[in-house]
NUNU-965046 format. One line per field, with one value per residue (C-alpha): residue number from 1; x, z, y. Coordinates in nm, 3 decimals, padded with zeros to 5 digits. Example, Ala and Ser with C-alpha at 12.3 -4.5 7.8 and 13.67 -1.06 7.14 Angstrom:
i <- (1; 2)
c1 <- (01.230; 01.367)
c3 <- (00.780; 00.714)
c2 <- (-00.450; -00.106)
This chain:
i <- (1; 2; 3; 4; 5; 6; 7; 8; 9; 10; 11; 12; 13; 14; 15; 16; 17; 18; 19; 20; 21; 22; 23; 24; 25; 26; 27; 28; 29; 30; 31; 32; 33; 34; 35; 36; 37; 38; 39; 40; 41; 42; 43; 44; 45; 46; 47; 48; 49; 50; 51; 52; 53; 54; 55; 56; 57; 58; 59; 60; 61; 62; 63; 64; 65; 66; 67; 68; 69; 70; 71; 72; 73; 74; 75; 76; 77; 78; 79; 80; 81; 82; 83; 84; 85; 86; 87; 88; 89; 90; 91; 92; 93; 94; 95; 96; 97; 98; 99; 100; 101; 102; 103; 104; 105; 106; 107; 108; 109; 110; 111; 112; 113; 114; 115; 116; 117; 118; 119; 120; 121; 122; 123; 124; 125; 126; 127; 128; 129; 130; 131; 132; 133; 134; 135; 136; 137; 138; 139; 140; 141; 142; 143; 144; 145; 146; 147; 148; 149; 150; 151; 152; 153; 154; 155; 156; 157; 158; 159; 160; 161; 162; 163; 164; 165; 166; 167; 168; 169; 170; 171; 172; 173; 174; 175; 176; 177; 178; 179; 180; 181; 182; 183; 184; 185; 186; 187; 188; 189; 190; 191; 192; 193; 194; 195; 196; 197; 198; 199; 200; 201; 202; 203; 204; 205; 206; 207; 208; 209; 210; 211; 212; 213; 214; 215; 216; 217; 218; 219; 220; 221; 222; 223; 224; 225; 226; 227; 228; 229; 230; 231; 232; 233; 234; 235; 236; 237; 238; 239; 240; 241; 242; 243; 244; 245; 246; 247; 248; 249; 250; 251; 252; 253; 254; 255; 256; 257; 258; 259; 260; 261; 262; 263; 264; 265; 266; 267; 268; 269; 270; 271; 272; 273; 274; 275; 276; 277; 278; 279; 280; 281; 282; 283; 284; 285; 286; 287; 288; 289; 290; 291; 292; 293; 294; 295; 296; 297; 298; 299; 300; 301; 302; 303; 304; 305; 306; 307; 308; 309; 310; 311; 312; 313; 314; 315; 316; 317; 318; 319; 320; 321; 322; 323; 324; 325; 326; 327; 328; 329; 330; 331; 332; 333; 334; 335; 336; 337; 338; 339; 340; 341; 342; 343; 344; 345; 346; 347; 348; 349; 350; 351; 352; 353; 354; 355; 356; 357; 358; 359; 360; 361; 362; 363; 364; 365; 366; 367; 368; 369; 370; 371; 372; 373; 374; 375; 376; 377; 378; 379; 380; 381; 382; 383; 384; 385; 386; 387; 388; 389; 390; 391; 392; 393; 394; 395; 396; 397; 398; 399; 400; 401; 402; 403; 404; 405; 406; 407; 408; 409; 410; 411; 412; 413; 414; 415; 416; 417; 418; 419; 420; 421; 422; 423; 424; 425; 426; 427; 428; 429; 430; 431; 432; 433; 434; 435; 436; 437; 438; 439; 440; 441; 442; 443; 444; 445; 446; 447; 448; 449; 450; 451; 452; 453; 454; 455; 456; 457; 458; 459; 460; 461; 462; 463; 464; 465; 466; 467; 468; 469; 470; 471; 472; 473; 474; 475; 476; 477; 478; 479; 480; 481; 482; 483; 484; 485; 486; 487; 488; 489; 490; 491; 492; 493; 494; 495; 496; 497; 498; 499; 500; 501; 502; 503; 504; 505; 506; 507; 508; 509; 510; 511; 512; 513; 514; 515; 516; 517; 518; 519; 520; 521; 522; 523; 524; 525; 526; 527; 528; 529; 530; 531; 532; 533; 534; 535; 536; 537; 538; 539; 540; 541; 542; 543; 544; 545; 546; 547; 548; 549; 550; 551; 552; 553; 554; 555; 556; 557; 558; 559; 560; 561; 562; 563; 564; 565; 566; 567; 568; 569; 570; 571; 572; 573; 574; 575; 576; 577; 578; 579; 580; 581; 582; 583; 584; 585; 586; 587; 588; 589; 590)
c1 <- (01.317; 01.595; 01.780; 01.803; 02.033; 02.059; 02.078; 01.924; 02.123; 01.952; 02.212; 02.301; 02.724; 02.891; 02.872; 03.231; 03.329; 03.183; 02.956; 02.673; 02.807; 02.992; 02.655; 02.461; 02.811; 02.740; 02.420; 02.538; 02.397; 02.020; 02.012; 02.263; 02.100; 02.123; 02.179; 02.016; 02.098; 01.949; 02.151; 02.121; 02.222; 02.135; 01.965; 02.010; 01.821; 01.974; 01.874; 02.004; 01.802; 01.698; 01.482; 01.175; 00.834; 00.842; 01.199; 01.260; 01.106; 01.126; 01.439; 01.476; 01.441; 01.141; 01.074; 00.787; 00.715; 00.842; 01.145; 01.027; 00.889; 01.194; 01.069; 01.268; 01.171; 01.253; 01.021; 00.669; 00.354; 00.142; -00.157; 00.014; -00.199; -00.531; -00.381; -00.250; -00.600; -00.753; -00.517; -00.620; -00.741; -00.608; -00.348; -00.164; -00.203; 00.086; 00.345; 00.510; 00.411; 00.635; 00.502; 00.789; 00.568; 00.239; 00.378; 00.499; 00.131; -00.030; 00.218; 00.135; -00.260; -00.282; 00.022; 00.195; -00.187; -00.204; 00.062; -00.274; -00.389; -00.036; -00.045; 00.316; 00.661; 00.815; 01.053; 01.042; 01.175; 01.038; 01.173; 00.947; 01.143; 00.801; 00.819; 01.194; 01.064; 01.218; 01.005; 01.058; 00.796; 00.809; 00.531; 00.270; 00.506; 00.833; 00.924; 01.172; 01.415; 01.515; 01.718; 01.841; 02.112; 02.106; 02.389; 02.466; 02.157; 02.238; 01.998; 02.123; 01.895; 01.922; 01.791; 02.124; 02.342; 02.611; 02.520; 02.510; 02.889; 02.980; 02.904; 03.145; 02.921; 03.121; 03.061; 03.036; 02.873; 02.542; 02.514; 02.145; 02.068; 02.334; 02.155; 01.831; 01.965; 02.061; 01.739; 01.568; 01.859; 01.767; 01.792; 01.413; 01.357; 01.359; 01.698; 01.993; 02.338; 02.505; 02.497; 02.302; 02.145; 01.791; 01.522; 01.215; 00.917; 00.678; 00.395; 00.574; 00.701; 00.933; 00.886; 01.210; 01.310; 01.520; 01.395; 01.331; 01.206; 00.827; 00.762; 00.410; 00.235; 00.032; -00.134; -00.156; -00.260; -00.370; -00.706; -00.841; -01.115; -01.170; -01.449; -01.716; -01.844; -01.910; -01.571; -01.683; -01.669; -01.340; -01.192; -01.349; -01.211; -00.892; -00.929; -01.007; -00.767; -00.495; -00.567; -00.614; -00.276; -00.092; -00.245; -00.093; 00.231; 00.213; 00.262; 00.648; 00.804; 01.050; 00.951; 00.833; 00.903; 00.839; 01.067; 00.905; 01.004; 00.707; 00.556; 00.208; 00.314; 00.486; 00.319; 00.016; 00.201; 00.226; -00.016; -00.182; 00.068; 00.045; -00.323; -00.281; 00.035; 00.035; 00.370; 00.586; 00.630; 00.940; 01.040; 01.313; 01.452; 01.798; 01.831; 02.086; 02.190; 02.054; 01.693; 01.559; 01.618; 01.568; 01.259; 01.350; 01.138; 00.764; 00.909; 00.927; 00.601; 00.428; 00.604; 00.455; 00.112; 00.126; 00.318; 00.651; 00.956; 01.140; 01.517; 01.658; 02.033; 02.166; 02.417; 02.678; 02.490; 02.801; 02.786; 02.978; 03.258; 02.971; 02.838; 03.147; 02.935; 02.570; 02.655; 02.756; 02.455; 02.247; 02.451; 02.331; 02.411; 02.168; 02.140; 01.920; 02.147; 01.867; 02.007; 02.296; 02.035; 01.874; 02.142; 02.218; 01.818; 01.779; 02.145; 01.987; 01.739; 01.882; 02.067; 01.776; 01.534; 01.526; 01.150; 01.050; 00.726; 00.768; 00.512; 00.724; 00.463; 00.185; 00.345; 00.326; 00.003; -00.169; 00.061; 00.257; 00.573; 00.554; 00.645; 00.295; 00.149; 00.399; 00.334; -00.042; -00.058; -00.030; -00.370; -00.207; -00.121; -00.463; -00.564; -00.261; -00.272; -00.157; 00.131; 00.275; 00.129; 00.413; 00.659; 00.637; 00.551; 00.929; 01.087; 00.935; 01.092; 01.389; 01.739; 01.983; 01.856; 01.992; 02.228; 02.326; 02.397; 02.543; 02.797; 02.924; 02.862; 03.199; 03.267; 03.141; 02.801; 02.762; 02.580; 02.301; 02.193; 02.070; 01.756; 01.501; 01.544; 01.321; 01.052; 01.080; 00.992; 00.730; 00.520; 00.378; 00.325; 00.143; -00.039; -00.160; -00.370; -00.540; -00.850; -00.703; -00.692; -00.382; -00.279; -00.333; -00.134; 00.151; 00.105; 00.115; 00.475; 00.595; 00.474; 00.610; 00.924; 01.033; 00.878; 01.089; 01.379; 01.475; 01.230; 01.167; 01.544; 01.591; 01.431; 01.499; 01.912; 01.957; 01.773; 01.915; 02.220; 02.240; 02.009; 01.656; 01.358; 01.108; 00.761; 00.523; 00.195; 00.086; 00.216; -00.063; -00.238; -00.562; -00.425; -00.278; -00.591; -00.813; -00.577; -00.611; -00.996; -00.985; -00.993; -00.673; -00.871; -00.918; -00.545; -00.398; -00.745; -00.645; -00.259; -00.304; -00.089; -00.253; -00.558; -00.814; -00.551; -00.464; -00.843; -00.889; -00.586; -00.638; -00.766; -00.582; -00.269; -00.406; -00.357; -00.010; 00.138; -00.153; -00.064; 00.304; 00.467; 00.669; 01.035; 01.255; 01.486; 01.804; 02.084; 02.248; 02.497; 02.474; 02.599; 02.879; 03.022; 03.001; 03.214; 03.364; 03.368; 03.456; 03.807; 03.657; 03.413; 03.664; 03.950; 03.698; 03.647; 04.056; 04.169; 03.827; 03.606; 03.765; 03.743; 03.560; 03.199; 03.209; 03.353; 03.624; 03.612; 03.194; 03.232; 03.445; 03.232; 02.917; 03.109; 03.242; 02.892; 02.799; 03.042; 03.024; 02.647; 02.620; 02.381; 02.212; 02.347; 02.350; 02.096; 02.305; 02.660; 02.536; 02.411; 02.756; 02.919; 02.750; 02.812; 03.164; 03.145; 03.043; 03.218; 03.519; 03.322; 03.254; 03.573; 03.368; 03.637; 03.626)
c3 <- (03.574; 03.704; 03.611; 03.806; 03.875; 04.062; 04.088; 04.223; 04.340; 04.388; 04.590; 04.750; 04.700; 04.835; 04.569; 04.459; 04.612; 04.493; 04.227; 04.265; 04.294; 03.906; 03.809; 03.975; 03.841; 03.465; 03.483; 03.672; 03.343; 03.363; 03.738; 03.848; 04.124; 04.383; 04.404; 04.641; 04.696; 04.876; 04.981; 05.155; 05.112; 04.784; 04.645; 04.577; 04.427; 04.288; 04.180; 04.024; 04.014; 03.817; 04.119; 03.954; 04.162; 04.566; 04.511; 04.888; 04.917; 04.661; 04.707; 04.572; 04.769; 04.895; 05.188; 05.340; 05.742; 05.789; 05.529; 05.332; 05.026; 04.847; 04.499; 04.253; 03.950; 03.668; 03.463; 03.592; 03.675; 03.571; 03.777; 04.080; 04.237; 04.146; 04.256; 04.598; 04.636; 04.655; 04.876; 05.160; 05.449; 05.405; 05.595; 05.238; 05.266; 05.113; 05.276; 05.102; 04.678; 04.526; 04.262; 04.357; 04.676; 04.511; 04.348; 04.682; 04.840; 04.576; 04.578; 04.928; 04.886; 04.593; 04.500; 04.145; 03.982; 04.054; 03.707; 03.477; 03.722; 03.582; 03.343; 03.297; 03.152; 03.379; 03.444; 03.769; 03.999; 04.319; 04.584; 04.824; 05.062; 05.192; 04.887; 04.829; 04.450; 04.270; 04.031; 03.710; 03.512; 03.190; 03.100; 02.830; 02.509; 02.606; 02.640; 02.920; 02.880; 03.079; 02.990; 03.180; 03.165; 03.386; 03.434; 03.680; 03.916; 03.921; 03.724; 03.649; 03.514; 03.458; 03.277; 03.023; 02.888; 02.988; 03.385; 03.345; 03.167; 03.458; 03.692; 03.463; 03.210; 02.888; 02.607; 02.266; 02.025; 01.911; 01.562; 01.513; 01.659; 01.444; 01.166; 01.296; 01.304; 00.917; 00.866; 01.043; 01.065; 01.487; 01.724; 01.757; 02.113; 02.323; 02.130; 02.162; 02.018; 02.338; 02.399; 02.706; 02.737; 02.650; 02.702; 02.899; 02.636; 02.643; 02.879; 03.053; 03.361; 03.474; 03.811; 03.952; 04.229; 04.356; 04.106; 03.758; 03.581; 03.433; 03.129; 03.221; 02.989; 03.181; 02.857; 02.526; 02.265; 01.979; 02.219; 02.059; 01.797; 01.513; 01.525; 01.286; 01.422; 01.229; 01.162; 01.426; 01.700; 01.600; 01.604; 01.931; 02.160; 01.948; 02.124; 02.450; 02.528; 02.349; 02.569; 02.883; 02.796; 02.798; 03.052; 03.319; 03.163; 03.301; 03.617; 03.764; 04.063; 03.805; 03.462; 03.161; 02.789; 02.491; 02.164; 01.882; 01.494; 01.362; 01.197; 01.288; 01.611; 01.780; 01.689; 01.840; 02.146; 02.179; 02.147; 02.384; 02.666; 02.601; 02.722; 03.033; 03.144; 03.450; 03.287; 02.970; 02.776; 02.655; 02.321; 02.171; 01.811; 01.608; 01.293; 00.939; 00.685; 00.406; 00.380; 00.288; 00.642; 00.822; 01.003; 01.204; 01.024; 01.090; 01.426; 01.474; 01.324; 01.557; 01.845; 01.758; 01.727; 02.073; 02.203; 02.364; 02.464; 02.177; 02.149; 01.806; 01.764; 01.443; 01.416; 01.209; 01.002; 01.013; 01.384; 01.268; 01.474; 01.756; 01.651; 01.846; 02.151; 02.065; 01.965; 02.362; 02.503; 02.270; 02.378; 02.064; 01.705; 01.550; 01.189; 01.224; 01.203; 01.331; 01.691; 01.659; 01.573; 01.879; 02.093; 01.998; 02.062; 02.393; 02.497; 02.353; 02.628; 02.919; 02.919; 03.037; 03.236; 03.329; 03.149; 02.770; 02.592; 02.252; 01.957; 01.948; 01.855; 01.635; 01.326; 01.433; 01.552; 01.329; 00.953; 00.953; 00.755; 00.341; 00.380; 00.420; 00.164; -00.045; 00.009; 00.044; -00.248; -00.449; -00.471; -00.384; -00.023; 00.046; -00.156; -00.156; 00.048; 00.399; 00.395; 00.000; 00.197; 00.526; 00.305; 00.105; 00.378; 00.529; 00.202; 00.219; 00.555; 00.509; 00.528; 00.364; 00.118; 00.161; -00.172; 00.020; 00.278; 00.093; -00.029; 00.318; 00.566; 00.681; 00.788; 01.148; 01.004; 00.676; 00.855; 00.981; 00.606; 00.643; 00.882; 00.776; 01.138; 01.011; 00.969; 01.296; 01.463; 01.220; 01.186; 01.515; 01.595; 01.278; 01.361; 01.661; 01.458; 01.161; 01.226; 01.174; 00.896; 00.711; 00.765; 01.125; 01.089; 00.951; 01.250; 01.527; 01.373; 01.445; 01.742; 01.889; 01.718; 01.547; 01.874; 02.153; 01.947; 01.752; 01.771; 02.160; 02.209; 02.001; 02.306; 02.627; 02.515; 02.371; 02.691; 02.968; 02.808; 02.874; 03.213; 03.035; 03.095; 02.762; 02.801; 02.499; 02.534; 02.221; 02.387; 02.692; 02.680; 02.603; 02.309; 02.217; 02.265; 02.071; 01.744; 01.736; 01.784; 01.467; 01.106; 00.902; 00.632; 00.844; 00.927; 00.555; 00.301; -00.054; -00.002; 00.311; 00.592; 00.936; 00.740; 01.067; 01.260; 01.069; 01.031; 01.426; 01.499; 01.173; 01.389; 01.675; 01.491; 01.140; 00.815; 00.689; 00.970; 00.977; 00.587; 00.547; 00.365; 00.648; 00.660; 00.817; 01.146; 00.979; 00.767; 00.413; 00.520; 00.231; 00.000; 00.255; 00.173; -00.157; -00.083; 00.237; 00.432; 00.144; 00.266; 00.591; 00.513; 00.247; 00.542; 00.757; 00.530; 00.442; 00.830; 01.009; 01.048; 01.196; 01.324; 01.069; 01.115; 00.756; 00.404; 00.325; -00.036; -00.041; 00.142; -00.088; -00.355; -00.185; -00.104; -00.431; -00.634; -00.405; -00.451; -00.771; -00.827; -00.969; -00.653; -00.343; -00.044; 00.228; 00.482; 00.404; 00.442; 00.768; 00.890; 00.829; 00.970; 01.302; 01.370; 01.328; 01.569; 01.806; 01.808; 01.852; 02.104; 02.360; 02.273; 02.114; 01.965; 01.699)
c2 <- (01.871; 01.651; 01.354; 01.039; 00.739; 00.394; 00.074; -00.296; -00.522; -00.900; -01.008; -00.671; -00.696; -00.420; -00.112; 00.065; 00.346; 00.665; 00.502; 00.686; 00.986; 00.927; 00.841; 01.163; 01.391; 01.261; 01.416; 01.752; 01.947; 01.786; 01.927; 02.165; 02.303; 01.974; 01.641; 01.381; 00.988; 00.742; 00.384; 00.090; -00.283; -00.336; -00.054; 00.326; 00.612; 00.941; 01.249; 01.584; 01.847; 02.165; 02.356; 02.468; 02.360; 02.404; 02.534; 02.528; 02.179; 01.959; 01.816; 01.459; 01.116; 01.183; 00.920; 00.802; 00.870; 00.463; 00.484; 00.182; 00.415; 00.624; 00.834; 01.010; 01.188; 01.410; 01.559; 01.741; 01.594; 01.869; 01.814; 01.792; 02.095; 01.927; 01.533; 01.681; 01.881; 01.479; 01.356; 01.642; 01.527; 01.169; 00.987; 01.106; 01.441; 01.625; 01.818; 02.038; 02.175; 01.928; 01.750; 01.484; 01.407; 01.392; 01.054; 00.947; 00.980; 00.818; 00.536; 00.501; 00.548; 00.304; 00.139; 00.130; 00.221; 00.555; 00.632; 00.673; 00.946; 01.153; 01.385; 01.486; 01.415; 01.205; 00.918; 00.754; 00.522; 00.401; 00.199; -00.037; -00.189; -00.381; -00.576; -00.549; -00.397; -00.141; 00.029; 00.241; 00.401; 00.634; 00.821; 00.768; 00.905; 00.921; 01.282; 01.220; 00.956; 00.628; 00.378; 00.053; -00.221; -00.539; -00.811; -01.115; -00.951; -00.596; -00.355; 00.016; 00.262; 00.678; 00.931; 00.902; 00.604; 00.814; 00.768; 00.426; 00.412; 00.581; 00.266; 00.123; -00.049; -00.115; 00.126; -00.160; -00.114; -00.294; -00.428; -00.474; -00.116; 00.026; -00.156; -00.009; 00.305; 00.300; 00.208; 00.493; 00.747; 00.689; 00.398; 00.325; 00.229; -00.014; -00.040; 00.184; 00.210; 00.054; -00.341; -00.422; -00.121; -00.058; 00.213; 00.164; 00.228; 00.502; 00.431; 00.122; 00.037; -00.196; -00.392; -00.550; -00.786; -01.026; -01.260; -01.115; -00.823; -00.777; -00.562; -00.371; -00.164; 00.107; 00.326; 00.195; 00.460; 00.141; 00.142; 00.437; 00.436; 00.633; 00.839; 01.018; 01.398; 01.736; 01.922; 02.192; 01.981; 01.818; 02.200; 02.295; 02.005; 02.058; 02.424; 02.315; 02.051; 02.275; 02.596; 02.334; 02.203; 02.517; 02.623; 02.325; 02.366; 02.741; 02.627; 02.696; 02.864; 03.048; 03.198; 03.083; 03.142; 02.962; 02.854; 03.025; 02.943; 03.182; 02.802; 02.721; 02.492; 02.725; 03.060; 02.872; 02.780; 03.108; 03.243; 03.047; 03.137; 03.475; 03.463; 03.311; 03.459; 03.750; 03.852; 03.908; 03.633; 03.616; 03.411; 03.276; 03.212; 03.165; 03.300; 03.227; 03.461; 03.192; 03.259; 02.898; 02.832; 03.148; 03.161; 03.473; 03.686; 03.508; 03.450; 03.834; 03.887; 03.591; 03.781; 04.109; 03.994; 03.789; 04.143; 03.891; 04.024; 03.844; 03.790; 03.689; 03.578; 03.505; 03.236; 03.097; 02.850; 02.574; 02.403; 02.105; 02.155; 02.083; 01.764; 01.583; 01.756; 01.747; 01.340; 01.311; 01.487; 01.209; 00.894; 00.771; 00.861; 01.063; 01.180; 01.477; 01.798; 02.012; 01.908; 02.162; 02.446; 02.328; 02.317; 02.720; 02.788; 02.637; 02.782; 03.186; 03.072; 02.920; 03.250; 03.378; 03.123; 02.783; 02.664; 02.668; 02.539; 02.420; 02.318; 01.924; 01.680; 01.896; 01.761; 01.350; 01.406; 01.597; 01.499; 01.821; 01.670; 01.694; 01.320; 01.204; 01.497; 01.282; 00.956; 01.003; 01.136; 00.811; 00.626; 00.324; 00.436; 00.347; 00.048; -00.107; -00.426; -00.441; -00.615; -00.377; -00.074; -00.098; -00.203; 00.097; 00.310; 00.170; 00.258; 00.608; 00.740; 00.452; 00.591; 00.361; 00.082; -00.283; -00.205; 00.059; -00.120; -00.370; -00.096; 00.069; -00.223; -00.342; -00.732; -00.650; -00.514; -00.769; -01.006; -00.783; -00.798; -01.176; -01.018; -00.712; -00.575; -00.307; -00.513; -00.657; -00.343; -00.214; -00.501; -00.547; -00.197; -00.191; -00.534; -00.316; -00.071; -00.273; -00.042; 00.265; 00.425; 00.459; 00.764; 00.737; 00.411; 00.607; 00.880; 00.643; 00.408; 00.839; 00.834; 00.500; 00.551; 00.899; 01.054; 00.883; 00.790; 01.084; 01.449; 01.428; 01.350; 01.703; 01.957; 01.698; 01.663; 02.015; 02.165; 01.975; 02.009; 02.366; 02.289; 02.408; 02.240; 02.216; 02.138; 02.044; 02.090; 01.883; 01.598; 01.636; 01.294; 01.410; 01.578; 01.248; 01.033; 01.271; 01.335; 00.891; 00.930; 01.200; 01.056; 01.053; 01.294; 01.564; 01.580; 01.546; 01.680; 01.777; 01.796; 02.020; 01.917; 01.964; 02.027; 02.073; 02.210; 02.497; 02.601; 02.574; 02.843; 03.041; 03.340; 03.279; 03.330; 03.438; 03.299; 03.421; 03.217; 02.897; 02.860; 02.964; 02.711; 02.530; 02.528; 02.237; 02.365; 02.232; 02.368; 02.330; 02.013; 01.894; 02.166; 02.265; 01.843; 02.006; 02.359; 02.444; 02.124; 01.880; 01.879; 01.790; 01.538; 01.331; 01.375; 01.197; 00.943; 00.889; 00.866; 00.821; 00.499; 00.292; -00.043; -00.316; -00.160; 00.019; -00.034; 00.270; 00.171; 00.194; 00.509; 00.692; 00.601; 00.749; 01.042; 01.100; 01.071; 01.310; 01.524; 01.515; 01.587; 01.248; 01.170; 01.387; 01.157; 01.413; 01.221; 00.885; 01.103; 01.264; 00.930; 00.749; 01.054; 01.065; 00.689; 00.757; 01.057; 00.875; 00.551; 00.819; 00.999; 00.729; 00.544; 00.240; 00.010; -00.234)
C-alpha cells in the first residue's frame, strides 16, 4: 500500500526545484515507511510507501535490466505469488517477492495487456521510455484512488488531489461537480471538486504521449449476463469465491486484522479469516454511549464466536471538531459523517498493525441498504417505463431537489440549474445495462458511482490517513462478476435485503447476526444542530460561506425549519456544511 506521484512533460521543460519531493511529502501518511523517485527529461515517477510485501525488497521504481521500463504502484495485486510462479523460467522471471515487480515482468512479457491478469487494488503508473508513453491504470472498481490534471502539455497524476496542489496546481473550485455533488451528496467520478482535475475511472487506463491522451477501458462489468440456476448453486459459488477471496487477501509480510461492526458483512469477513489464519486474529470496533448506533455489542459477540483478540474503544459520539481534518484527507467534500467514525476505527487499529480487511462492498453488491427495500417496494419500480423508472430512481437516493437548489444556490452556482447534470451521468451508465434487471440496474449506478466516489473513499482516506492499509474482499473481481450474473430477486426477495446472502453465511455466522436488523456507521448530527451544536451550526451559517457559491438568506431558512422541527434537513445541512469546510480548508476563493 503506497501512494504515488509524477508527472509527463510533452515538451520536457525543466521541472521546479524540489517538486517531486512536495508531491511524494503530501502523501508522507499513505506511505511512511520510504519514498522512491524516478527523473529524467521530461518524466518522473514517485512513490511513498507503507512496507508490507517483500519488506526488504519492494522498494518502489522498479526498473527494468535496460532502464527504459520504470513501475510504481500502490495498492496489492493479490495474486502476485501465483502470476510470478508463470513468469519462472522466462527471460521475466522475478527477482525478488514484490508484487511491485510482478507488474514490471508482465509489462515486459506482454505489454499494457497483462492488467486483466490482476486481481488486486491497485493504481499504477508505468513509464516506457521505448515508446516515450506514460501509462496509468486503475483497477477494475476503484478501491484505490488516482486522479490527474493536464495543462499546456504537462500531465500530473497521484494517488491524492492534494499531491497534485502541491506541484502548484490551483485549488478553484468546480461548479458542475459542486452541482453534482448536491445532487449525490459525493463528487461522482470522473469529476471532482477541483477544476482541471479529474479521476481516472474504475477499470481504465490512460495512455499518454507527446501527442495526446487515450481513454482505454480494460474491464467493463455491463458485459455480464443475468443468469437462471437453482438457489443452491448461487450460495455455493457465493461460498467459494468468498472464502477464495479472503483467503488472497491473507497474504502480508506483517499481520493482519479485520474491522468488525458485528453486521452480517463484517462478522462474515471474519469469520472467514479466522479459518485460514496461523495466528490470532485480532479485530477492531468503536463504540457510543447512544445505543441506536452502538454496534459494540454484536461486534463482541461475532468476536467471541470467531475466538479474536478483540479491542473495543468507546468514543465521544461528537467528532465535528474533526471534519475540518477528515474533509482534507478526502480532497473533496463529502456529506457522509460516517467518515469521522471511520477515521477513529482505523486510528484504534493502526495502533496496532499496518493491514485490515473490511466487509465494504457486500451491501452494493448484494442490496444491503433499506433504500432499495424502499424503493422496490413500490410496484412501479418495475413496470414503470425506462425513462419514469431512472428518474425516480435519481429522486430516491437524490440529495438536494432543484427547489432546493433554487433556495441555497448563490449567483456563482444559479446557472448550474439551466442543465440536469444528474442526468448526464446516470443515463448512459444506465443505457449500458437495458438487460438487467432493475434492481441490478440500481446495484451497478452504486457501483460506478457511490462505490468509487463516496463508500470506497470511506476505508482508503480514513486508513491511509492514519497509514493502514484496508483490503475488501467483496470487492475481488470474481465476486463482482458473479453478484451481476445473479438475478436482482435473489438479492432483495420479500423485503429481505441481501436475501441469498444472508442464507449462504447463516451457519457460518448464525442467525442472530445474518438477520439483525442493520444499523448505519454514523451518528445523531442531526439532533446535535438541534441541541448542543446549534450555536455552532447557525454561527457557521452567520460568518461562514463565503464567497457567492451559496444564498445566506436560503440557508438560514433551511437551518431554521430545521431547527425548528418544521423539517428533517440534516443530510442537506451536512451537505452545505462540508462544502463550506472545505472551500475554507483548501483556501478555495470566490
Amino acid at each position: 500500500m503506497c501512494g504515488i506521484f509524477g508527472y509527463f512533460d510533452a515538451g520536457k521543460r525543466p521541472l521546479e526545484e524540489g517538486l517531486l519531493q512536495r508531491m511524494g511529502e503530501s502523501l508522507h501518511h499513505r506511505g511512511p515507511d520510504d519514498r522512491g523517485i524516478f527523473h529524467e527529461p521530461g518524466v518522473g515517477l514517485g512513490n511513498q510507501r507503507l512496507s508490507i510485501i517483500d519488506v526488504a525488497h519492494g522498494h518502489q521504481p522498479f526498473v527494468s535490466d535496460d532502464g527504459q521500463v520504470v513501475v510504481v504502484q500502490n495498492g496489492e495485486i493479490f495474486n502476485h505469488v501465483e502470476l510470478a510462479a508463470g513468469l519462472a523460467g522466462t527471460p521475466f522471471a522475478c527477482r525478488t517477492h514484490s508484487d511491485t515487480e510482478v507488474i514490471l515482468r508482465l509489462y515486459e512479457q506482454q505489454g499494457i495487456g497483462f492488467l486483466s491478469q490482476l486481481n488486486g487494488m491497485f493504481a499504477i503508473a508505468i513509464w516506457d521510455a521505448r515508446r516515450q508513453t506514460l501509462y496509468l491504470a486503475r483497477d477494475r472498481v476503484g478501491v484505490k484512488p488516482l486522479f490527474v490534471a493536464e495543462d499546456d502539455g504537462r500531465t500530473f497524476f497521484a494517488s491524492e488531489i492534494k499531491s497534485i496542489l502541491a506541484a502548484g496546481w490551483p485549488a478553484e473550485q468546480d461548479d458542475r461537480a459542486l452541482d453534482l455533488f448536491f445532487s449525490f451528496n459525493f463528487v461522482p467520478p470522473p469529476h471532482t471538486a477541483f477544476k482541471g482535475v479529474r479521476h481516472v475511472m474504475p477499470g481504465h487506463y490512460l495512455e499518454i504521449t507527446s501527442s495526446e491522451i487515450r481513454d482505454h477501458v480494460w474491464w467493463d462489468l455491463a458485459r455480464m449476463s443475468p443468469e437462471e440456476r437453482p438457489e443452491s448453486e448461487w450460495m455455493s459459488e457465493f461460498l467459494t469465491i468468498l472464502d477464495d477471496a479472503v483467503r488472497l487477501r491473507l497474504r502480508s509480510d506483517v499481520p493482519v486484522g479485520a474491522f468488525l461492526s458485528g453486521g452480517v458483512d463484517s462478522s462474515t469477513i471474519t469469520g472467514l479469516m479466522a479459518r485460514h489464519l496461523d495466528y490470532p486474529l485480532q479485530t477492531f470496533c468503536i463504540g457510543f454511549d447512544d445505543p441506536r448506533f452502538d454496534e459494540s455489542p454484536f461486534a463482541e459477540a461475532a468476536a467471541q464466536r470467531f475466538g479474536t483478540t478483540h479491542l473495543s474503544r468507546r468514543v465521544d459520539a461528537d467528532m465535528l471538531d474533526m471534519w475540518p481534518q477528515v474533509l482534507y484527507y478526502c480532497d473533496q467534500p463529502h456529506g457522509d459523517v460516517s467518515f469521522m467514525p471511520t477515521y477513529r476505527v482505523a486510528e484504534l487499529a493502526a495502533s496496532r498493525l499496518k493491514v485490515v480487511l473490511t466487509g465494504d462492498g457486500g451491501d452494493e453488491l448484494f442490496a444491503g441498504y433499506d433504500k432499495y427495500r424502499q424503493f422496490f417496494a413500490r410496484e412501479s419500480a418495475f413496470t414503470a417505463p425506462e425513462a419514469e423508472f431512472r428518474q425516480d430512481y435519481l429522486k430516491a437516493i437524490g440529495l438536494l431537489t432543484l427547489p432546493q437548489k433554487q433556495a441555497v444556490y448563490g449567483p456563482r452556482l444559479t446557472p448550474m440549474l439551466s442543465v440536469d447534470h444528474a442526468r448526464e451521468v446516470v443515463d448512459p451508465l444506465l443505457g449500458r445495462v437495458g438487460h438487467w434487471d432493475r434492481i441490478n440496474q440500481a446495484l451497478y449506478l452504486d457501483m460506478m458511482l457511490l462505490l468509487p466516489g463516496n463508500n470506497l473513499v470511506k476505508p482508503d482516506r480514513m486508513g491511509m490517513a492514519v497509514s493502514l492499509e484496508a483490503r475488501t474482499p467483496f470487492l475481488d473481481y470474481r465476486m463482482v462478476e458473479f453478484a451481476f450474473r445473479m438475478p436482482g430477486r435473489l438479492k432483495l426477495k420479500d423485503g429481505e435485503t441481501k436475501y441469498l446472502f444472508k442464507k449462504a453465511v447463516r451457519e457460518l455466522i448464525g442467525d442472530d447476526l445474518a438477520y439483525r436488523k442493520k444499523q448505519m456507521f454514523t451518528v445523531p448530527v442531526g439532533e446535535w444542530f438541534k441541541s448542543s451544536r446549534k450555536a455552532w451550526l447557525q454561527s457557521a451559517v452567520d460568518t461562514g460561506f463565503g464567497g457567492s457559491w451559496a444564498d445566506r438568506d436560503g440557508l438560514r431558512r433551511m437551518v431554521d425549519a430545521h431547527v425548528s422541527g418544521e423539517a428533517n434537513h440534516t443530510r442537506e445541512i451536512r451537505a452545505l456544511m462540508a462544502v463550506d469546510l472545505w472551500r475554507q480548508r483548501f483556501g478555495i476563493g470566490a
